[in-house]
C-alpha positions in Angstrom: -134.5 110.0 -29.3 -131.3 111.7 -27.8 -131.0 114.2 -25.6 -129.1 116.6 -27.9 -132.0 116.1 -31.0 -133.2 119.6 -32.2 -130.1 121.5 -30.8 -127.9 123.8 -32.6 -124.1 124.1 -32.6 -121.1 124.9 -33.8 -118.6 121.9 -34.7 -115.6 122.5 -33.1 -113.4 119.6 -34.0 -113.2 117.5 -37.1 -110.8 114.3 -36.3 -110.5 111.6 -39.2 -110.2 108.0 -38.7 -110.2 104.5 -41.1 -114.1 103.9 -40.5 -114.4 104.9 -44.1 -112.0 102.7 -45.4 -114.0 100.0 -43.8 -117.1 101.0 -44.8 -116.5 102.1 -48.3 -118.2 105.3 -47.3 -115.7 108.2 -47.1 -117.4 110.5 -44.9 -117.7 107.5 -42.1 -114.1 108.5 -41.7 -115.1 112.1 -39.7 -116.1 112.4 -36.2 -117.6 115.7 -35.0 -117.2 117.6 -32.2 -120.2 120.0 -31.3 -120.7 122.9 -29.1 -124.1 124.8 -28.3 -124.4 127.7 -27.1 -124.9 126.5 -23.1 -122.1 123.9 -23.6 -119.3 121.8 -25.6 -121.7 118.3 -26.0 -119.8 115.6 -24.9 -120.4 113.2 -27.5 -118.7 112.8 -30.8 -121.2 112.3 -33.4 -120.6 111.0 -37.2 -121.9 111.9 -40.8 -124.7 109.1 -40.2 -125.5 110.7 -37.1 -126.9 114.0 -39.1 -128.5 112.1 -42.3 -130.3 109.6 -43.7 -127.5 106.4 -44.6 -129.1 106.7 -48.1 -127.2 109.9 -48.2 
Protein backbone atom coordinates (compact mmCIF):
# COMPACT_ATOMS: atom_id res chain seq x y z
CA UNK A 1 0.00 0.00 0.00
CA UNK A 2 1.63 3.46 -0.69
CA UNK A 3 2.67 5.78 1.54
CA UNK A 4 0.33 8.57 0.39
CA UNK A 5 -3.04 5.94 0.70
CA UNK A 6 -5.79 7.69 2.81
CA UNK A 7 -4.38 11.26 2.35
CA UNK A 8 -6.23 14.29 1.16
CA UNK A 9 -5.25 16.95 -1.33
CA UNK A 10 -5.73 19.36 -3.57
CA UNK A 11 -4.58 18.56 -7.35
CA UNK A 12 -2.56 21.11 -8.44
CA UNK A 13 -1.58 20.25 -11.96
CA UNK A 14 -3.45 18.53 -14.62
CA UNK A 15 -0.79 17.71 -17.69
CA UNK A 16 -2.18 15.51 -20.69
CA UNK A 17 -0.26 13.05 -22.56
CA UNK A 18 -1.06 10.16 -25.57
CA UNK A 19 -1.43 7.27 -22.90
CA UNK A 20 -5.03 7.47 -23.83
CA UNK A 21 -4.68 7.17 -27.26
CA UNK A 22 -2.75 4.02 -26.59
CA UNK A 23 -4.99 2.62 -24.35
CA UNK A 24 -8.26 3.46 -25.75
CA UNK A 25 -9.10 4.97 -22.39
CA UNK A 26 -9.32 8.78 -22.49
CA UNK A 27 -8.82 9.65 -19.10
CA UNK A 28 -5.29 7.42 -19.16
CA UNK A 29 -4.27 10.60 -20.97
CA UNK A 30 -4.20 12.88 -17.41
CA UNK A 31 -1.51 12.91 -14.87
CA UNK A 32 -2.17 14.53 -11.58
CA UNK A 33 -0.30 16.52 -9.45
CA UNK A 34 -1.39 16.53 -5.65
CA UNK A 35 -0.72 18.63 -2.75
CA UNK A 36 -1.67 17.96 1.00
CA UNK A 37 -1.87 20.10 3.41
CA UNK A 38 1.96 19.34 4.92
CA UNK A 39 3.39 19.07 1.39
CA UNK A 40 3.23 19.12 -2.63
CA UNK A 41 3.52 14.86 -3.08
CA UNK A 42 6.10 14.23 -5.30
CA UNK A 43 4.50 11.67 -7.39
CA UNK A 44 2.28 12.12 -10.36
CA UNK A 45 -0.49 9.86 -10.04
CA UNK A 46 -3.19 8.81 -12.96
CA UNK A 47 -7.06 8.22 -13.20
CA UNK A 48 -6.32 4.40 -12.48
CA UNK A 49 -4.39 5.47 -9.60
CA UNK A 50 -7.81 6.77 -7.86
CA UNK A 51 -10.39 3.96 -9.15
CA UNK A 52 -11.18 0.72 -9.93
CA UNK A 53 -9.88 0.02 -13.99
CA UNK A 54 -13.51 -1.20 -14.39
CA UNK A 55 -14.32 2.45 -14.08
Amino acid sequence: MSKHHGKEGTITDIPQDTLGDETGRELYSYSYRIETEDEEIDVWFRHRDFVPVSQ
